[in-house]
C-alpha positions as CSV (number, residue, x, y, z in Angstrom):
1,X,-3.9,5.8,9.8
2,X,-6.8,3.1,9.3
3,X,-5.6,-0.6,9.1
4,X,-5.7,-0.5,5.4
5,X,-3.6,2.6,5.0
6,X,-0.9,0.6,7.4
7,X,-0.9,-2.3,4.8
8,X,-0.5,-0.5,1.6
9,X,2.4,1.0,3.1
10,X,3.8,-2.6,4.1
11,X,3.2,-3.2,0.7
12,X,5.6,-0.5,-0.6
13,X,8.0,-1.0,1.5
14,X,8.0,-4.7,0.3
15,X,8.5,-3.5,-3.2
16,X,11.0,-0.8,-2.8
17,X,12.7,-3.2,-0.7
18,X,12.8,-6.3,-2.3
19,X,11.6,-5.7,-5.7
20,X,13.9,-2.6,-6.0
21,X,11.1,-0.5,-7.5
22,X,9.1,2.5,-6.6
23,X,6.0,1.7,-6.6
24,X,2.8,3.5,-8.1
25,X,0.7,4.3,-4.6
26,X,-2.2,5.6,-6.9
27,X,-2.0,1.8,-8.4
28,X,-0.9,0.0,-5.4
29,X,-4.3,0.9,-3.8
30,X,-6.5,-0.1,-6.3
31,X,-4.7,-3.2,-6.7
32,X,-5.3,-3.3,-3.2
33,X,-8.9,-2.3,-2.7
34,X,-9.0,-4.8,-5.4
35,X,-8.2,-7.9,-3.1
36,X,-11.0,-7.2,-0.9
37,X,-10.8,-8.5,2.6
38,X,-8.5,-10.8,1.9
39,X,-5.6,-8.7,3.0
40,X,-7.0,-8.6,6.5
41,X,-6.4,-12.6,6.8
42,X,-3.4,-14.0,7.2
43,X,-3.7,-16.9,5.3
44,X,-5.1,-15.0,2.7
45,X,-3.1,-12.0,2.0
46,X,0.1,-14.3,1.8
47,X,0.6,-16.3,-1.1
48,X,2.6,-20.0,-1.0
49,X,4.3,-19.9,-4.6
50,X,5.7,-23.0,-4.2
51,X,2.3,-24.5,-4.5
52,X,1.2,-25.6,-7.9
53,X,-2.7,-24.6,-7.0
54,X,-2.0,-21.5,-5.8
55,X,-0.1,-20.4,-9.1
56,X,-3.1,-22.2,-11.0
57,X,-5.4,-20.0,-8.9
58,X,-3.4,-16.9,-9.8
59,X,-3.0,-17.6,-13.8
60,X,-7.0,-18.4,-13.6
61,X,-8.9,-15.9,-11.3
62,X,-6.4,-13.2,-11.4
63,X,-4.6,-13.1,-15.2
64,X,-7.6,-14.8,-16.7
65,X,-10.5,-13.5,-14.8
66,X,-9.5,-10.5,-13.5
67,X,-7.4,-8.8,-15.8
68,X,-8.9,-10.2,-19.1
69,X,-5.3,-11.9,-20.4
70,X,-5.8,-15.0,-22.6
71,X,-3.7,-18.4,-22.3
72,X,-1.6,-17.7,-25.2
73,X,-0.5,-14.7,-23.1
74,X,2.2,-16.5,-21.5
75,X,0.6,-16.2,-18.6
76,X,3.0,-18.9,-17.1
77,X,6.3,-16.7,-17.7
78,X,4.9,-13.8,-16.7
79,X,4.3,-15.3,-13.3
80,X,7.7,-16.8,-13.1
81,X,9.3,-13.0,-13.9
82,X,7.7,-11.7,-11.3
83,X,8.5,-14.4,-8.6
84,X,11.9,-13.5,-9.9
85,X,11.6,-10.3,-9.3
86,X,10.3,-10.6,-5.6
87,X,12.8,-12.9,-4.8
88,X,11.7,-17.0,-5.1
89,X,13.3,-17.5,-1.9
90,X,11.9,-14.7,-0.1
91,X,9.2,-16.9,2.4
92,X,6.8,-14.2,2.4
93,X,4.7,-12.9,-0.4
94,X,2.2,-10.6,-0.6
95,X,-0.5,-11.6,-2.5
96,X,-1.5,-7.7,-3.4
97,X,2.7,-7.2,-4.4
98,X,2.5,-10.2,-6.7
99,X,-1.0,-9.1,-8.2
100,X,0.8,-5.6,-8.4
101,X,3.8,-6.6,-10.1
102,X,1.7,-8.9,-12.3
103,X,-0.1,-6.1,-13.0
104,X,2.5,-3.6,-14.3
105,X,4.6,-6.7,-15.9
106,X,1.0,-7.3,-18.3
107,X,0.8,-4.2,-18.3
108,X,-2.4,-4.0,-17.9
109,X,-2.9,-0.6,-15.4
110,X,-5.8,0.5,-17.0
111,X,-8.0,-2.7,-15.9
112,X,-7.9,-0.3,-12.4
């Protein structure tokens, strides 16, 4: 099993664990592949949601740029539903399981 293979399965076990959900593997490794070699870094492949420019940088490259949503999307609640769902306490959070969970929330699969 490569290095990449070893953290899309960290990935699912963070959602099955604490997002309660079974997660689409297909999905999950587009989303993923998706992130580049981001995931590799560890400053990188974790994401600090209590900071205000790392939820702009979300809404704006990821909703925005990456998966076409527009402002009037509610961009900002959808982001707060899935912080929910991951657990805002939870210290660690995987950029790739928010982008995930942002993805299936916007429903927006077919962007992969």
């Amino acid at each position: 099993m490569n290095e990449r293979d070893k953290l899309i399965a960290k990935y699912a076990i963070d959602l099955k664990e604490k997002c309660r959900i079974t997660p689409d593997m297909d999905l999950l490794t587009k989303v993923t592949l998706g992130c580049g070699p981001s995931i590799y870094n560890i400053d990188s492949s974790i994401l600090s949601t209590s900071s205000s420019s790392q939820l702009k940088t979300i809404r704006n490259k990821f909703l925005v740029g990456r998966l076409g949503l527009s402002f009037n999307d509610n961009l900002d609640e959808g982001i707060a539903a899935v912080l929910e769902q991951y657990g805002v306490s939870n210290p660690i959070k995987y950029r790739v399981v928010m982008y995930y969970l942002l993805v299936k929330y916007f429903k927006k699969e077919s962007m992969y």
